[in-house]
C-alpha positions as semicolon CSV with decimal commas, in nm:
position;residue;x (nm);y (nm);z (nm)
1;X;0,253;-0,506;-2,004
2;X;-0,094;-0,546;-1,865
3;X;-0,302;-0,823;-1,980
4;X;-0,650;-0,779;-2,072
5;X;-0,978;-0,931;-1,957
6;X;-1,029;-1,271;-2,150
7;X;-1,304;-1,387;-2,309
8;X;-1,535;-1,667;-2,088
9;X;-1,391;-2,019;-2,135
10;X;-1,302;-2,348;-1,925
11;X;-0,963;-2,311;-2,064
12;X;-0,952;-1,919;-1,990
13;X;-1,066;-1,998;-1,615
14;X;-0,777;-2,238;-1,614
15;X;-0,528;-2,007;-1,685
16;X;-0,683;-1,723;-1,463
17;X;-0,672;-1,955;-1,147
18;X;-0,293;-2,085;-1,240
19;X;0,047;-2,010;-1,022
20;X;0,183;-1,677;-1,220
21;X;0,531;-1,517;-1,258
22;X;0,616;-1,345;-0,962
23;X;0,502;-1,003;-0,953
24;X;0,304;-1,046;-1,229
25;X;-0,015;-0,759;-1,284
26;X;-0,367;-0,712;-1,280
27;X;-0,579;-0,760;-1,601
28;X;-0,735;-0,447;-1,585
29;X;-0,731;-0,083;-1,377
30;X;-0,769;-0,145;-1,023
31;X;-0,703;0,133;-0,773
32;X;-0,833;0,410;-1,039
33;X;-1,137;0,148;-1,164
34;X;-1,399;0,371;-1,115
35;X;-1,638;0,109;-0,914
36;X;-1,365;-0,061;-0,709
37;X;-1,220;0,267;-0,601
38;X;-1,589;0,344;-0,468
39;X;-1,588;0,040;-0,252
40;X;-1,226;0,099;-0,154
41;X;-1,298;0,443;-0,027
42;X;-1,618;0,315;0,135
43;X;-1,381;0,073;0,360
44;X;-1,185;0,349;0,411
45;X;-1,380;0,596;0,588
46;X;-1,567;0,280;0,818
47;X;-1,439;0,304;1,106
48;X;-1,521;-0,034;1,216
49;X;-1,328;-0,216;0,991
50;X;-0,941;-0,271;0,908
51;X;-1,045;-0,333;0,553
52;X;-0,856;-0,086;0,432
53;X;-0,728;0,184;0,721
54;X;-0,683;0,082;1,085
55;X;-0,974;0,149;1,314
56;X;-0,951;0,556;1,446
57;X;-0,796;0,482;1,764
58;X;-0,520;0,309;1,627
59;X;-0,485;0,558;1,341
60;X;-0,470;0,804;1,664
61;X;-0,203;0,594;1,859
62;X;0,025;0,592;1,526
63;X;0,012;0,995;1,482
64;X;0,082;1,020;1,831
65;X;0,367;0,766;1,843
66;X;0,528;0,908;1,495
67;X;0,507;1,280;1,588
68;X;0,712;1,213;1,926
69;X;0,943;0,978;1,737
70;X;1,021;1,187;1,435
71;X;1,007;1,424;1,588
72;X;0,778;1,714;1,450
73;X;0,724;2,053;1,549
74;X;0,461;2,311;1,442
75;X;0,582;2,427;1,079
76;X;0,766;2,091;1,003
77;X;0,654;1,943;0,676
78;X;0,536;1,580;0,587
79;X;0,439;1,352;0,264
80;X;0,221;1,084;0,335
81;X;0,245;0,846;0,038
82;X;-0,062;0,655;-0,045
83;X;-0,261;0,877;0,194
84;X;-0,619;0,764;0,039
85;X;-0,903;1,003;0,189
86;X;-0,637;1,163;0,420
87;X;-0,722;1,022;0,739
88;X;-0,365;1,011;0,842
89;X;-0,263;1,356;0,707
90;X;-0,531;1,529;0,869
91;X;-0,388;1,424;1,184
92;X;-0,087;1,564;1,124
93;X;-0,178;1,852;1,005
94;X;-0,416;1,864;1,301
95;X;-0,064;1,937;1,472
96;X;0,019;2,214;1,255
97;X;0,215;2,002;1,056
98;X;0,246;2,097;0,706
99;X;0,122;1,810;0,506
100;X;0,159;1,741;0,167
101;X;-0,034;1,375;0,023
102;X;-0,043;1,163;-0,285
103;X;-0,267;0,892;-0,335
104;X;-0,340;0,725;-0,711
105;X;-0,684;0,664;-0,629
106;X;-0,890;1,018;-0,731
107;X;-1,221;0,898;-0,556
108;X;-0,969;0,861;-0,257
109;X;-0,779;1,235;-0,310
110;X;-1,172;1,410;-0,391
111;X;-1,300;1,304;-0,082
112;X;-0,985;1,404;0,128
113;X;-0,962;1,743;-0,056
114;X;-1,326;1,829;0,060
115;X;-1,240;1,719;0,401
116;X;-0,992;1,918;0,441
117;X;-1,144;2,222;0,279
118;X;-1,467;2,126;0,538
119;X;-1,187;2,092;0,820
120;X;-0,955;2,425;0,739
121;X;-0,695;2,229;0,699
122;X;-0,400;2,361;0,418
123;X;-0,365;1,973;0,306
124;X;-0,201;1,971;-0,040
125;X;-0,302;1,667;-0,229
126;X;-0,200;1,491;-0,558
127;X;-0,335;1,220;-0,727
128;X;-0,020;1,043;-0,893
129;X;0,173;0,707;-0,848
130;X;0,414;0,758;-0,577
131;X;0,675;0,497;-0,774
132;X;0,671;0,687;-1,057
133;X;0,650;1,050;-1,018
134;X;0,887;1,283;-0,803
135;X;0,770;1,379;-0,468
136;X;0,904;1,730;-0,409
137;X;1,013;1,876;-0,113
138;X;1,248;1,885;0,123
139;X;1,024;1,722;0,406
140;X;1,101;1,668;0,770
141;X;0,927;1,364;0,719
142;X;0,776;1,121;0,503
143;X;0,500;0,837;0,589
144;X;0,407;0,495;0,376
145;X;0,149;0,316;0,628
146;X;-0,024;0,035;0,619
147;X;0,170;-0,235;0,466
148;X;0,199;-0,092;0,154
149;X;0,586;-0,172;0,087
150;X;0,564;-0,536;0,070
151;X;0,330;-0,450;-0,257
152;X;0,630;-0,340;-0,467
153;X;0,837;-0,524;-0,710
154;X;1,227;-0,471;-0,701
155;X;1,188;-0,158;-0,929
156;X;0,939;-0,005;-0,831
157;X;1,088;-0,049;-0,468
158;X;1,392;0,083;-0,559
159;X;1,238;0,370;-0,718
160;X;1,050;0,459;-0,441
161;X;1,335;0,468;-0,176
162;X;1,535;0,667;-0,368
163;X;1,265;0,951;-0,438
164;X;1,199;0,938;-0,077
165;X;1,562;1,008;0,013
166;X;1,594;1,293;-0,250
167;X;1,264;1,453;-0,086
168;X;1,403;1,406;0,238
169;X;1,602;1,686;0,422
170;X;1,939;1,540;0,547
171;X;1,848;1,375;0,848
172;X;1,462;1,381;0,768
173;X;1,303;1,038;0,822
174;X;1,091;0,775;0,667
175;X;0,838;0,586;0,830
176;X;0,689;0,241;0,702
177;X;0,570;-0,054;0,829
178;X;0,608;-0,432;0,670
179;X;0,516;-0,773;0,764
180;X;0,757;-1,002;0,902
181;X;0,855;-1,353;0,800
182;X;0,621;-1,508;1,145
183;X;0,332;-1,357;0,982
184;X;0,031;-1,552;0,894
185;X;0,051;-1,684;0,560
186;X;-0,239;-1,794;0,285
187;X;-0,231;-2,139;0,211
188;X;-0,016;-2,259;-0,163
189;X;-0,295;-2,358;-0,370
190;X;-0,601;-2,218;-0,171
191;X;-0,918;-2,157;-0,350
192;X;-1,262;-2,011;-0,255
193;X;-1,555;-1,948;-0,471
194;X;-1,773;-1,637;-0,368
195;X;-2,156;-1,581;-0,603
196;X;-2,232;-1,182;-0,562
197;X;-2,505;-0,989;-0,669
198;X;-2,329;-0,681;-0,650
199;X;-2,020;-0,588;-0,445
200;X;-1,675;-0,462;-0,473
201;X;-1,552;-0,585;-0,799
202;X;-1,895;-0,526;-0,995
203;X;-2,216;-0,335;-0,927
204;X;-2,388;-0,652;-1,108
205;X;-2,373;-1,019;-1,058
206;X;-2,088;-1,176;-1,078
207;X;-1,854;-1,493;-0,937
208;X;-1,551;-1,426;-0,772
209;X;-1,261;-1,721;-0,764
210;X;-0,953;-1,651;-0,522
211;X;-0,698;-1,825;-0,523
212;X;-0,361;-1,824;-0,313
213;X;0,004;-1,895;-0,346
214;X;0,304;-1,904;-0,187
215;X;0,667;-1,830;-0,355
216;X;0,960;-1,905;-0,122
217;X;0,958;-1,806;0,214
218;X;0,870;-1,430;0,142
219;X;0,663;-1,382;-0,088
220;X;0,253;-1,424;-0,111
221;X;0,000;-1,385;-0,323
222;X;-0,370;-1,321;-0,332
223;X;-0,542;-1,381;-0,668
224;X;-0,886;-1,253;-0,798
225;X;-1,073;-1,434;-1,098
226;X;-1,364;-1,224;-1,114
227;X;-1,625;-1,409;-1,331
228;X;-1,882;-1,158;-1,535
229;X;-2,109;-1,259;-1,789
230;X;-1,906;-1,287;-2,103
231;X;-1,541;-1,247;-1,970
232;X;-1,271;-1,321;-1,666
233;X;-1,095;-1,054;-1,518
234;X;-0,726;-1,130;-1,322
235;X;-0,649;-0,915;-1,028
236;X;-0,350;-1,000;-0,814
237;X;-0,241;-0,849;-0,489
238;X;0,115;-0,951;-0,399
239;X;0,268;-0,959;-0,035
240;X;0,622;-0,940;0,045
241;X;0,806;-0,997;0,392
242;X;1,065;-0,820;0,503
243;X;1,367;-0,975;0,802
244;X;1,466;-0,679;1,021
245;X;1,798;-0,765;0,879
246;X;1,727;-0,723;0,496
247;X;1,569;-0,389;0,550
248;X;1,903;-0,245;0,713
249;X;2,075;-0,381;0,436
250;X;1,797;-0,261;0,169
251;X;1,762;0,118;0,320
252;X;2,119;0,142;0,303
253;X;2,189;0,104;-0,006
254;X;1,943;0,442;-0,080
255;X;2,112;0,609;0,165
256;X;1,864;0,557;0,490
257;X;1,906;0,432;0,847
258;X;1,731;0,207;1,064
259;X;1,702;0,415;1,370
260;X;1,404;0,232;1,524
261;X;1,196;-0,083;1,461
262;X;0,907;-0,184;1,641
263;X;0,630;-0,449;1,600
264;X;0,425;-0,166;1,455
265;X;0,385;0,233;1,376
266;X;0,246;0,240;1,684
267;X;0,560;0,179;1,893
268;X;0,449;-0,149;2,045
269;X;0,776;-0,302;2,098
270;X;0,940;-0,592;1,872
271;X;0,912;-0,957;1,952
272;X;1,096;-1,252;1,754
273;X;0,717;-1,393;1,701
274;X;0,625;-1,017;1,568
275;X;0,417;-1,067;1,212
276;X;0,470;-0,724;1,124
277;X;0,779;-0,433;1,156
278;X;0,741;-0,062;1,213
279;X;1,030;0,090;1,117
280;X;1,165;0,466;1,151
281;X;1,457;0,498;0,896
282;X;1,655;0,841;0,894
283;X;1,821;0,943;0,556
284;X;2,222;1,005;0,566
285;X;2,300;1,328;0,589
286;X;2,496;1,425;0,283
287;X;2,395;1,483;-0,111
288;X;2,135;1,363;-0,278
289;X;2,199;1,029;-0,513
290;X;2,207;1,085;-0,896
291;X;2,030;0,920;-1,182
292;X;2,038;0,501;-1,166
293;X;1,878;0,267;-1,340
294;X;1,642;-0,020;-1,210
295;X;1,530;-0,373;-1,260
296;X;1,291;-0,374;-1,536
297;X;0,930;-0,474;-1,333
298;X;0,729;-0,634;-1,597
299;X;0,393;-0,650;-1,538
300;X;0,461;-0,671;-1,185
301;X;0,456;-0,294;-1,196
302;X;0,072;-0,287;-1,260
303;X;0,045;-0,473;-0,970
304;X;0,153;-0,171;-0,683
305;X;-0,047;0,030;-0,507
306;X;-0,191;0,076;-0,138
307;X;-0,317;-0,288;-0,067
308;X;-0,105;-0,578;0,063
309;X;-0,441;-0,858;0,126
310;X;-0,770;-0,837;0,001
311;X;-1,063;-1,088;0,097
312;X;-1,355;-1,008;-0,077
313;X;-1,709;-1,182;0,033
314;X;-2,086;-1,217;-0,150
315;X;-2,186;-0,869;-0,177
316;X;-1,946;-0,718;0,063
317;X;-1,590;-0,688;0,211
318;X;-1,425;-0,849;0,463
319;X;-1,092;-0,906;0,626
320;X;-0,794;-0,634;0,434
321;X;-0,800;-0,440;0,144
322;X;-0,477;-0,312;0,218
Protein backbone atom coordinates (compact mmCIF):
# COMPACT_ATOMS: atom_id res chain seq x y z
CA UNK A 1 0.00 0.00 0.00
CA UNK A 2 0.97 3.61 -0.40
CA UNK A 3 2.16 5.47 2.50
CA UNK A 4 0.99 8.82 3.27
CA UNK A 5 2.66 12.19 3.76
CA UNK A 6 3.93 12.39 7.50
CA UNK A 7 3.58 14.89 9.74
CA UNK A 8 6.97 17.41 10.18
CA UNK A 9 9.41 15.85 12.70
CA UNK A 10 13.32 15.17 13.19
CA UNK A 11 12.37 11.65 13.62
CA UNK A 12 9.91 11.70 10.48
CA UNK A 13 12.88 13.29 8.33
CA UNK A 14 14.89 10.38 9.59
CA UNK A 15 12.86 7.86 8.33
CA UNK A 16 12.07 9.73 4.97
CA UNK A 17 15.88 9.98 4.13
CA UNK A 18 16.52 6.07 5.28
CA UNK A 19 17.61 2.99 2.79
CA UNK A 20 13.90 1.46 1.93
CA UNK A 21 12.68 -2.01 0.79
CA UNK A 22 13.39 -2.45 -2.64
CA UNK A 23 10.79 -1.25 -4.83
CA UNK A 24 9.17 0.36 -2.28
CA UNK A 25 6.43 3.52 -3.41
CA UNK A 26 5.87 7.02 -3.37
CA UNK A 27 3.98 8.71 -0.44
CA UNK A 28 1.62 10.34 -2.45
CA UNK A 29 0.24 10.63 -6.40
CA UNK A 30 3.00 11.43 -8.59
CA UNK A 31 2.59 11.15 -12.35
CA UNK A 32 -1.33 12.16 -12.06
CA UNK A 33 -0.38 14.97 -9.07
CA UNK A 34 -1.92 17.67 -10.62
CA UNK A 35 1.21 20.24 -10.14
CA UNK A 36 4.02 17.76 -10.85
CA UNK A 37 2.36 16.52 -13.97
CA UNK A 38 2.39 20.36 -15.07
CA UNK A 39 6.09 20.56 -14.68
CA UNK A 40 6.54 17.11 -16.19
CA UNK A 41 4.73 18.05 -19.32
CA UNK A 42 6.53 21.41 -19.35
CA UNK A 43 9.99 19.28 -19.68
CA UNK A 44 8.38 17.46 -22.09
CA UNK A 45 7.55 19.66 -24.82
CA UNK A 46 11.30 21.74 -24.26
CA UNK A 47 13.09 20.84 -26.70
CA UNK A 48 16.29 21.73 -25.21
CA UNK A 49 16.33 19.49 -22.54
CA UNK A 50 16.47 15.54 -21.98
CA UNK A 51 14.54 16.12 -18.81
CA UNK A 52 12.01 14.14 -19.74
CA UNK A 53 11.96 13.28 -23.81
CA UNK A 54 15.14 13.27 -25.90
CA UNK A 55 15.94 16.46 -27.73
CA UNK A 56 13.76 16.48 -31.42
CA UNK A 57 16.50 15.33 -33.47
CA UNK A 58 17.09 12.38 -31.60
CA UNK A 59 13.37 11.73 -31.14
CA UNK A 60 13.64 12.03 -35.19
CA UNK A 61 16.68 9.59 -35.55
CA UNK A 62 14.67 6.90 -33.30
CA UNK A 63 11.34 7.06 -35.61
CA UNK A 64 13.49 6.81 -38.45
CA UNK A 65 15.68 3.94 -37.17
CA UNK A 66 12.43 1.93 -35.69
CA UNK A 67 10.23 2.33 -38.79
CA UNK A 68 13.08 0.71 -41.09
CA UNK A 69 13.78 -1.86 -38.39
CA UNK A 70 10.28 -2.98 -37.60
CA UNK A 71 9.48 -2.60 -40.28
CA UNK A 72 6.24 -0.44 -40.91
CA UNK A 73 4.30 0.28 -43.82
CA UNK A 74 1.47 2.80 -44.44
CA UNK A 75 -1.69 1.17 -42.62
CA UNK A 76 0.47 -0.82 -40.05
CA UNK A 77 -0.63 -0.15 -36.51
CA UNK A 78 1.44 0.85 -33.34
CA UNK A 79 0.98 1.36 -29.33
CA UNK A 80 3.31 3.56 -27.86
CA UNK A 81 3.17 2.90 -24.11
CA UNK A 82 3.86 5.80 -21.90
CA UNK A 83 3.62 8.12 -24.93
CA UNK A 84 3.21 11.46 -22.65
CA UNK A 85 2.19 14.50 -25.04
CA UNK A 86 2.68 12.19 -28.10
CA UNK A 87 5.77 13.40 -29.46
CA UNK A 88 6.78 9.99 -30.53
CA UNK A 89 3.36 8.88 -31.91
CA UNK A 90 2.94 11.77 -33.96
CA UNK A 91 5.89 10.73 -35.77
CA UNK A 92 4.64 7.70 -36.57
CA UNK A 93 1.63 8.51 -37.48
CA UNK A 94 3.32 11.24 -39.51
CA UNK A 95 4.13 7.97 -41.65
CA UNK A 96 0.68 6.93 -41.93
CA UNK A 97 1.10 4.69 -39.27
CA UNK A 98 -1.88 3.97 -37.31
CA UNK A 99 -1.11 4.89 -33.80
CA UNK A 100 -2.79 4.09 -30.86
CA UNK A 101 -1.10 5.75 -27.17
CA UNK A 102 -1.52 5.41 -23.47
CA UNK A 103 0.04 7.52 -21.08
CA UNK A 104 -1.21 7.74 -17.10
CA UNK A 105 -0.46 11.24 -16.94
CA UNK A 106 -3.92 13.23 -18.29
CA UNK A 107 -2.11 16.70 -18.45
CA UNK A 108 0.30 14.58 -20.70
CA UNK A 109 -2.73 12.69 -22.97
CA UNK A 110 -4.85 16.52 -23.09
CA UNK A 111 -2.12 18.16 -24.57
CA UNK A 112 -1.28 15.32 -27.13
CA UNK A 113 -5.02 14.93 -28.01
CA UNK A 114 -5.16 18.70 -29.05
CA UNK A 115 -2.05 18.26 -30.96
CA UNK A 116 -3.11 15.88 -32.83
CA UNK A 117 -6.57 17.24 -33.47
CA UNK A 118 -4.37 20.75 -34.42
CA UNK A 119 -2.07 18.33 -36.60
CA UNK A 120 -4.95 15.98 -38.44
CA UNK A 121 -3.56 13.32 -37.12
CA UNK A 122 -6.19 10.06 -36.21
CA UNK A 123 -3.98 9.51 -32.86
CA UNK A 124 -6.11 7.44 -30.45
CA UNK A 125 -5.13 8.15 -26.93
CA UNK A 126 -5.89 6.69 -23.43
CA UNK A 127 -5.04 7.76 -20.24
CA UNK A 128 -4.58 4.40 -18.18
CA UNK A 129 -1.63 2.48 -16.51
CA UNK A 130 -0.07 0.44 -19.12
CA UNK A 131 0.79 -2.45 -16.22
CA UNK A 132 -2.50 -2.73 -15.35
CA UNK A 133 -5.00 -2.40 -18.01
CA UNK A 134 -5.18 -4.44 -21.40
CA UNK A 135 -3.79 -2.84 -24.40
CA UNK A 136 -5.96 -4.02 -27.29
CA UNK A 137 -5.05 -4.71 -30.58
CA UNK A 138 -3.40 -6.74 -32.64
CA UNK A 139 -0.48 -4.19 -33.44
CA UNK A 140 2.36 -4.51 -35.88
CA UNK A 141 4.20 -2.91 -33.32
CA UNK A 142 4.51 -1.73 -29.95
CA UNK A 143 7.02 1.06 -28.43
CA UNK A 144 8.14 1.65 -24.49
CA UNK A 145 10.96 4.49 -24.92
CA UNK A 146 12.89 6.14 -22.82
CA UNK A 147 14.06 3.98 -20.11
CA UNK A 148 10.96 3.33 -18.76
CA UNK A 149 11.39 -0.62 -18.14
CA UNK A 150 14.01 -0.48 -15.60
CA UNK A 151 11.06 1.44 -13.47
CA UNK A 152 9.07 -1.78 -12.95
CA UNK A 153 9.00 -4.17 -10.15
CA UNK A 154 8.93 -8.02 -10.98
CA UNK A 155 5.06 -7.86 -11.31
CA UNK A 156 4.37 -5.24 -12.78
CA UNK A 157 7.19 -6.27 -15.35
CA UNK A 158 5.80 -9.37 -15.87
CA UNK A 159 2.49 -7.99 -16.41
CA UNK A 160 3.50 -5.76 -18.85
CA UNK A 161 5.37 -8.25 -21.19
CA UNK A 162 2.75 -10.43 -21.28
CA UNK A 163 -0.03 -7.79 -22.34
CA UNK A 164 2.38 -6.69 -24.87
CA UNK A 165 2.70 -10.16 -26.40
CA UNK A 166 -1.15 -10.76 -26.34
CA UNK A 167 -1.51 -7.24 -28.27
CA UNK A 168 1.06 -8.23 -30.52
CA UNK A 169 0.28 -9.91 -33.95
CA UNK A 170 2.44 -13.13 -34.28
CA UNK A 171 5.59 -11.88 -35.34
CA UNK A 172 4.76 -8.15 -34.37
CA UNK A 173 7.58 -6.57 -32.34
CA UNK A 174 8.41 -4.72 -29.23
CA UNK A 175 10.72 -2.03 -28.93
CA UNK A 176 12.38 -0.79 -25.55
CA UNK A 177 15.35 0.50 -24.44
CA UNK A 178 17.19 -0.15 -20.80
CA UNK A 179 20.31 0.82 -19.17
CA UNK A 180 23.09 -1.44 -18.94
CA UNK A 181 25.14 -2.61 -15.98
CA UNK A 182 28.41 0.11 -17.28
CA UNK A 183 26.01 2.80 -16.75
CA UNK A 184 26.69 5.64 -14.49
CA UNK A 185 25.51 5.01 -11.16
CA UNK A 186 24.34 7.51 -8.07
CA UNK A 187 26.46 7.27 -5.25
CA UNK A 188 25.07 4.65 -1.91
CA UNK A 189 24.26 7.14 0.59
CA UNK A 190 24.30 10.45 -1.49
CA UNK A 191 22.46 13.38 -0.21
CA UNK A 192 21.74 16.94 -1.52
CA UNK A 193 19.65 19.58 -0.01
CA UNK A 194 17.83 21.93 -2.59
CA UNK A 195 15.61 25.45 -0.80
CA UNK A 196 12.82 26.33 -3.64
CA UNK A 197 10.48 28.94 -3.82
CA UNK A 198 8.41 27.28 -6.18
CA UNK A 199 9.26 24.49 -8.65
CA UNK A 200 8.36 21.06 -9.64
CA UNK A 201 7.25 19.40 -6.53
CA UNK A 202 5.28 22.56 -5.09
CA UNK A 203 4.07 25.88 -6.51
CA UNK A 204 5.15 27.29 -2.89
CA UNK A 205 8.25 27.13 -0.87
CA UNK A 206 9.50 24.25 0.01
CA UNK A 207 12.98 22.06 0.79
CA UNK A 208 13.76 19.26 -1.20
CA UNK A 209 16.22 16.34 0.37
CA UNK A 210 17.50 13.61 -2.22
CA UNK A 211 18.98 11.05 -1.35
CA UNK A 212 20.57 7.97 -3.28
CA UNK A 213 21.14 4.29 -2.96
CA UNK A 214 22.46 1.51 -4.41
CA UNK A 215 21.05 -2.29 -4.03
CA UNK A 216 23.33 -4.91 -5.59
CA UNK A 217 24.79 -4.45 -8.74
CA UNK A 218 21.42 -3.61 -10.58
CA UNK A 219 19.42 -1.82 -8.96
CA UNK A 220 19.30 2.20 -8.08
CA UNK A 221 17.44 4.45 -6.48
CA UNK A 222 16.65 8.12 -6.44
CA UNK A 223 14.79 9.39 -3.35
CA UNK A 224 12.74 12.67 -2.86
CA UNK A 225 12.01 14.11 0.77
CA UNK A 226 10.12 17.02 -0.18
CA UNK A 227 9.92 19.30 2.93
CA UNK A 228 6.52 21.65 3.08
CA UNK A 229 5.46 23.55 5.88
CA UNK A 230 3.76 21.14 8.19
CA UNK A 231 4.58 17.70 6.55
CA UNK A 232 7.30 15.39 4.48
CA UNK A 233 6.38 13.87 1.43
CA UNK A 234 8.49 10.44 0.07
CA UNK A 235 8.85 10.10 -3.62
CA UNK A 236 11.10 7.38 -4.98
CA UNK A 237 12.16 6.73 -8.51
CA UNK A 238 13.76 3.30 -8.89
CA UNK A 239 16.31 2.23 -11.72
CA UNK A 240 16.93 -1.17 -12.82
CA UNK A 241 19.75 -2.57 -15.23
CA UNK A 242 19.32 -4.97 -17.50
CA UNK A 243 22.66 -7.61 -19.02
CA UNK A 244 21.92 -8.26 -22.72
CA UNK A 245 21.87 -11.76 -21.45
CA UNK A 246 19.00 -11.52 -18.79
CA UNK A 247 16.73 -9.83 -21.22
CA UNK A 248 16.94 -12.90 -23.74
CA UNK A 249 16.27 -14.98 -20.96
CA UNK A 250 13.43 -12.54 -19.47
CA UNK A 251 11.54 -11.93 -23.05
CA UNK A 252 11.49 -15.49 -23.46
CA UNK A 253 9.81 -16.57 -20.98
CA UNK A 254 6.61 -14.16 -22.39
CA UNK A 255 7.07 -15.51 -25.50
CA UNK A 256 9.41 -12.64 -27.31
CA UNK A 257 12.72 -12.64 -29.19
CA UNK A 258 15.72 -10.67 -29.15
CA UNK A 259 16.13 -9.96 -32.76
CA UNK A 260 18.31 -6.85 -32.39
CA UNK A 261 20.13 -4.92 -29.63
CA UNK A 262 21.87 -1.85 -30.00
CA UNK A 263 23.41 0.80 -27.65
CA UNK A 264 20.19 2.70 -28.21
CA UNK A 265 16.64 3.08 -30.20
CA UNK A 266 18.51 4.84 -32.40
CA UNK A 267 20.55 1.98 -33.88
CA UNK A 268 23.93 3.21 -32.75
CA UNK A 269 25.66 0.01 -32.49
CA UNK A 270 26.47 -1.96 -29.07
CA UNK A 271 29.73 -1.65 -27.24
CA UNK A 272 30.79 -3.79 -24.02
CA UNK A 273 31.24 -0.11 -22.29
CA UNK A 274 27.48 0.70 -23.66
CA UNK A 275 25.38 2.31 -20.47
CA UNK A 276 22.26 1.73 -22.13
CA UNK A 277 20.49 -1.23 -24.60
CA UNK A 278 18.04 -0.72 -27.43
CA UNK A 279 16.47 -3.67 -28.02
CA UNK A 280 13.95 -4.89 -30.89
CA UNK A 281 12.24 -8.11 -29.52
CA UNK A 282 9.77 -10.01 -31.96
CA UNK A 283 6.91 -12.06 -30.29
CA UNK A 284 6.78 -16.01 -31.21
CA UNK A 285 4.55 -16.70 -33.58
CA UNK A 286 1.96 -19.01 -32.15
CA UNK A 287 -1.13 -18.49 -29.49
CA UNK A 288 -1.49 -16.14 -27.17
CA UNK A 289 -0.47 -17.14 -23.29
CA UNK A 290 -3.40 -17.68 -20.81
CA UNK A 291 -4.14 -16.32 -17.40
CA UNK A 292 -0.87 -16.46 -14.78
CA UNK A 293 -0.36 -15.14 -11.76
CA UNK A 294 2.49 -12.69 -10.60
CA UNK A 295 4.75 -11.71 -7.79
CA UNK A 296 2.78 -9.69 -5.47
CA UNK A 297 4.62 -5.87 -5.93
CA UNK A 298 3.95 -4.24 -2.70
CA UNK A 299 4.23 -0.83 -2.68
CA UNK A 300 6.74 -1.07 -5.24
CA UNK A 301 3.84 -0.96 -7.63
CA UNK A 302 3.09 2.77 -6.79
CA UNK A 303 6.37 3.37 -7.70
CA UNK A 304 6.05 2.71 -11.94
CA UNK A 305 5.55 4.95 -14.36
CA UNK A 306 7.52 6.86 -17.26
CA UNK A 307 10.64 8.13 -15.27
CA UNK A 308 13.83 6.14 -14.55
CA UNK A 309 16.11 9.49 -12.82
CA UNK A 310 14.91 12.60 -11.68
CA UNK A 311 17.23 15.58 -10.42
CA UNK A 312 15.29 18.28 -9.35
CA UNK A 313 17.08 21.89 -8.64
CA UNK A 314 15.88 25.40 -6.64
CA UNK A 315 13.02 26.42 -8.62
CA UNK A 316 13.62 24.37 -11.67
CA UNK A 317 14.60 21.03 -13.34
CA UNK A 318 17.58 19.68 -14.34
CA UNK A 319 19.30 16.56 -15.54
CA UNK A 320 16.20 13.42 -16.22
CA UNK A 321 12.84 13.16 -15.32
CA UNK A 322 12.58 10.07 -17.07
Amino acid sequence: MRARPTALTPDALARALARPEPFAGHDAPFWDDPWIARGMLAAHLDPDTDAASRRPDAIDRIVAHLAGAFPLRRGDTLIDLGCGPGLYAERFAARGVGVTGIDLSAGSIAHAVASARAGRLPIDYRVADYTTEGLGGPFDAAVLIYLDVGVLPDGPRDRLLDAVQAALRPGGAFAFDVHAPPRHRPPDGGIGVWRSEGGFWRPGPHLVVETTYRFGADLDLAQHAVVDADRITTYRVWDRAYALADLRALLRRHGLAVEHAWEDLAGTPRRRSSPTLGIVARRVRGRGRGPRSYPAAGTGASAIGNSTTVRIRSGGVSGSLR
